[in-house]
C-alpha positions in Angstrom: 0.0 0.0 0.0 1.7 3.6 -1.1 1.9 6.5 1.7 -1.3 8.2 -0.6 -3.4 4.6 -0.5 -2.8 4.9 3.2 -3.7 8.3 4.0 -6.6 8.2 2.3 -7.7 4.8 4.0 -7.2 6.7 7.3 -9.4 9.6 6.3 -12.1 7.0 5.5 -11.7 4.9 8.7 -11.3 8.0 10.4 -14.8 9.9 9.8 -16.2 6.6 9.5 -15.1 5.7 13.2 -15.1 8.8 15.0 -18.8 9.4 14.3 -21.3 8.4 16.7 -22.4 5.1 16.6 -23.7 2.5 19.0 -19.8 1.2 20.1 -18.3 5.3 20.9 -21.7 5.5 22.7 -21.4 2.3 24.7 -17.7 3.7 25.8 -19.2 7.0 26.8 -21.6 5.9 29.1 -19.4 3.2 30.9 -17.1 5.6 31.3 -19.3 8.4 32.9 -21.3 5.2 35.1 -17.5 3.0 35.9 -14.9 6.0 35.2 -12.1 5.9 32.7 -10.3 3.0 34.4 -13.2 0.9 34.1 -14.2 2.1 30.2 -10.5 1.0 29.0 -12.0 -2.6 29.2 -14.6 -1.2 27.0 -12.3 0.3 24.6 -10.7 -3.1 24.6 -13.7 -5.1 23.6 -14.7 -2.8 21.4 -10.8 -3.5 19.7 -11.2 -6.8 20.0 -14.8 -6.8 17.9 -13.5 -5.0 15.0 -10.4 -7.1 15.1 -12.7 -10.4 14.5 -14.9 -8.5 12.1 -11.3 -7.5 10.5 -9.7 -10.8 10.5 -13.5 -12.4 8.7 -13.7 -10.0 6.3 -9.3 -10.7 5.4 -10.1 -14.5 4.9 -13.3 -13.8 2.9 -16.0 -15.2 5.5 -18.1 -11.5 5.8 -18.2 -11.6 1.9 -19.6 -15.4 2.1 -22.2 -14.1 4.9 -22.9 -11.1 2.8 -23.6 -13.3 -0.2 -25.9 -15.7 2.1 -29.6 -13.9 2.3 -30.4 -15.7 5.2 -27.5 -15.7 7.3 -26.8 -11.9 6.7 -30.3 -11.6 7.6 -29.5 -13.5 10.9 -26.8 -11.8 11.5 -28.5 -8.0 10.8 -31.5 -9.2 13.5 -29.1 -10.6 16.2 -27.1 -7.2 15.7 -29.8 -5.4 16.5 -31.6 -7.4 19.0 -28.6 -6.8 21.3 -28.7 -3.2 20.3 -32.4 -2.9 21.4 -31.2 -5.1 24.7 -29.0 -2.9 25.5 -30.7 0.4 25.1 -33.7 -1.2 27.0 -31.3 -2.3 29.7 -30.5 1.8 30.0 -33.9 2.8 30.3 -34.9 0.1 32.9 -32.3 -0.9 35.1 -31.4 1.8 37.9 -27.5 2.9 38.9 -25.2 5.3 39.8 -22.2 7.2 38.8 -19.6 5.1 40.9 -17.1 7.6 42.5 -14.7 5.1 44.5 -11.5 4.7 43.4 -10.9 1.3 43.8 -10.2 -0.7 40.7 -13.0 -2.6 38.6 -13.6 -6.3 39.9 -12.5 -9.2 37.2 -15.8 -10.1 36.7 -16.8 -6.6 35.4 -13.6 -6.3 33.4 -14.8 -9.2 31.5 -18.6 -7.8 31.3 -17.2 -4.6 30.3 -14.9 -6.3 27.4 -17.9 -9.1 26.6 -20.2 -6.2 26.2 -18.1 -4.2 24.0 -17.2 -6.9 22.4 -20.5 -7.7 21.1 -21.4 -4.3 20.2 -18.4 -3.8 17.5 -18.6 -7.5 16.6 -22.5 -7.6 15.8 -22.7 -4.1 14.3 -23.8 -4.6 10.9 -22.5 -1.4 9.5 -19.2 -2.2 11.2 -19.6 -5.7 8.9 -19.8 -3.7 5.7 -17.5 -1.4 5.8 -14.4 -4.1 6.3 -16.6 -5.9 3.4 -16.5 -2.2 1.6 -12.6 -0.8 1.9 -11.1 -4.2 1.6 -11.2 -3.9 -2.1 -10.2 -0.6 -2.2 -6.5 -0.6 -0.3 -6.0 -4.1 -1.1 -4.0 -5.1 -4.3 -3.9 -9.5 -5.6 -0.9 -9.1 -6.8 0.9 -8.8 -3.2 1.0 -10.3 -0.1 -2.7 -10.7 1.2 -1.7 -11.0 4.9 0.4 -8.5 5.5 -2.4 -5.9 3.6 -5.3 -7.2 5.4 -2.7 -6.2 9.1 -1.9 -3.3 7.9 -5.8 -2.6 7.4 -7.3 -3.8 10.5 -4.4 -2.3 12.4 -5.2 1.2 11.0 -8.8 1.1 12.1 -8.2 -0.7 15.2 -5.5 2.3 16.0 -8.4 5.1 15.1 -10.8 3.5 17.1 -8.6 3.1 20.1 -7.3 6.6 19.7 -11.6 8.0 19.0 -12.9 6.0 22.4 -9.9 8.0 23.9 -11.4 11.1 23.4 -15.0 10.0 24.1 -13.4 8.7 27.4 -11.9 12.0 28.3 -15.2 13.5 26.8 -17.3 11.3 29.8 -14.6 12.3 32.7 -15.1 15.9 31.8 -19.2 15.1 31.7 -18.9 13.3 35.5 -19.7 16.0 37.8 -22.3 17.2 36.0 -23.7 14.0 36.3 -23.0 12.6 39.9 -26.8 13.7 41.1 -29.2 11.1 40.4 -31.7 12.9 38.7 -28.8 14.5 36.2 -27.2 10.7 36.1 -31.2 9.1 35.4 -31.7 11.6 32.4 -28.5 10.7 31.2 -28.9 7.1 31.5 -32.8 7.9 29.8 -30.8 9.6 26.8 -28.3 7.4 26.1 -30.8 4.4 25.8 -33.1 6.3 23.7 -30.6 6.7 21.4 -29.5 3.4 21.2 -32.5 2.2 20.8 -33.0 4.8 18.1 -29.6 3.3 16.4 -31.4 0.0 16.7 -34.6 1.1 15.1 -32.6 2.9 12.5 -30.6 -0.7 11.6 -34.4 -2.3 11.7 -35.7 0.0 9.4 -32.8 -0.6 6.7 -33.1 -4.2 7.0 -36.5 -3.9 6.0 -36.1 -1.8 3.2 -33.7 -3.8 2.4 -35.5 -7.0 2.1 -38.3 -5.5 0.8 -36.4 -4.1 -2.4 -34.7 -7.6 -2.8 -38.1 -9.3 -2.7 
């Protein structure tokens, strides 16, 4: 890949990362609920998704899915049923912003990652744009591998360095939000619009079956 390929691939992955979607919002409200310590197991997950969808999409399994109606299809609903969980789970369930200083506990390190995990991993948009650039900054002719690293290393570096700054975004947001009324609405918001994402995904998948059918 030439220095131009490459700066235009970061660009793309860039403003394609960066904006708001439903894994920068799951980081952002871990962050203002656990604190920053806490989120970096988000940010991890999160990694960790994009690095399976990355590694699927290098060997050729997301194209296969992609070409399968029904198991995209499959894919698409469980992607957005967990979506819909989760923003549910935000409306419903009551908590707090936790202000001890005392480090997460293994098992929520793991929920944290698993979470975040799922979120980048299941996210059907995330799915087709791996499926979408591949093409574009890959060339036949030259070692397949070390392209498809070079790739998935670039996003995974922008999305680390984007959940950075929606981590220092939350610990600027926290004492605004330490009162439970302040920390409910927030909570309120953020599920609404996950749940929006979720509708949104819903409502493309429709279309999109309807204009196949």
């Amino acid at each position: 890949m030439t220095w131009e390929a490459w700066i235009s691939l970061v660009l793309v992955a860039g403003v394609a990362i960066v904006t708001p979607g439903p894994g920068n919002l799951n980081t952002l409200r871990r962050a203002v609920e656990l604190g920053y310590r806490s989120a970096i197991f988000s940010v991890m997950g999160n990694a960790a998704g994009l690095m399976v969808l990355g590694a699927a999409t290098g060997i050729g399994l997301l194209a296969m899915l992609i070409a399968s109606p029904g198991a995209w299809a499959l894919f698409q609903w469980v992607g957005i049923g967990f979506l819909l969980f989760l923003g549910a789970q935000m409306i419903l369930t009551s908590s707090h912003v936790c202000t001890a200083s005392t480090p997460a506990s293994r098992r929520t390190r793991f929920h944290l990652f698993a979470e975040a995990a799922g979120v980048s991993a299941l996210n059907p948009k995330a799915a087709l744009f791996f499926v979408a650039i591949f093409p574009l900054y890959t060339d036949p002719d030259r070692p397949m591998p070390l392209q498809v690293f070079l790739i998935v290393a670039t996003c995974l570096s922008i999305s680390v360095m984007s959940h950075a700054l929606y981590i220092l975004l939350a610990h600027q947001m926290r004492p605004h939000l330490s009162r439970p009324a302040s920390y409910r609405a927030f909570r309120l918001c953020s599920g609404l619009v996950m749940l929006g994402l979720a509708l949104w995904l819903l409502m493309q998948n429709v279309a999109g079956t309807e204009v196949a059918g």
